[in-house]
N, C-alpha and C positions, 0 to 999 in steps of 0.2 A: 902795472899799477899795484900796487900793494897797500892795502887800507891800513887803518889803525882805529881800533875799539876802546873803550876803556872794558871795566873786565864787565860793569852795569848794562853797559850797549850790546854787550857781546853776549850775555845770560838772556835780555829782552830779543835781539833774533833768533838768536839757537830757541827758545822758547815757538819763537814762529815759523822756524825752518829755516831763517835766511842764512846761518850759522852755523860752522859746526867743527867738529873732529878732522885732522887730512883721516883720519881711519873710516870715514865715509866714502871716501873717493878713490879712483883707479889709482893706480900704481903709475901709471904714465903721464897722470895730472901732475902728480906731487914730483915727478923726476924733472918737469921738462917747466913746471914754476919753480924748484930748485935751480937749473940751470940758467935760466932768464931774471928772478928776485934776488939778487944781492940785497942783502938783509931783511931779507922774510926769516921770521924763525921754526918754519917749516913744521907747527903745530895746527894753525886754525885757516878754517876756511870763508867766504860771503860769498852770498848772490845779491848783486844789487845792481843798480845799472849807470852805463860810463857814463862819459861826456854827451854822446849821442842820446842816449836815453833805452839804449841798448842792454837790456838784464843778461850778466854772465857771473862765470864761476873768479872769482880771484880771490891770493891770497891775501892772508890776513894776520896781522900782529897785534897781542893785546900789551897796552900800558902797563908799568906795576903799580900798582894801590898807592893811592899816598897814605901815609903813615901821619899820625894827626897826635 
């Protein structure tokens, strides 16, 4: 499962911790969500929780800005 933020969402968790850097994380996180996320773009991260209601680590892509 791979989220998607806009870049607003993504400032307001990183803010809270839900959010962040992959340069926060193992080396073995970011190889083996590489491996499994086709089209993750292998920059950000969330903790939030699945279907179950279950809180884990997954990647995460931000939107680009619309232009107005």
């Amino acid at each position: 499962m791979i989220d998607t933020f806009t870049r607003e969402e993504y400032e307001q968790a990183h803010h809270f911790g839900t959010a962040g850097p992959v340069s926060h994380l193992s080396e073995h996180t970011i190889t083996a969500w590489r491996a499994d996320g086709a089209g993750w773009n292998g920059k950000y991260w969330t903790f939030a929780p699945d279907d179950a209601g279950i809180w884990a680590l997954h990647p995460l892509n931000l939107t680009t800005r619309n232009r107005t």
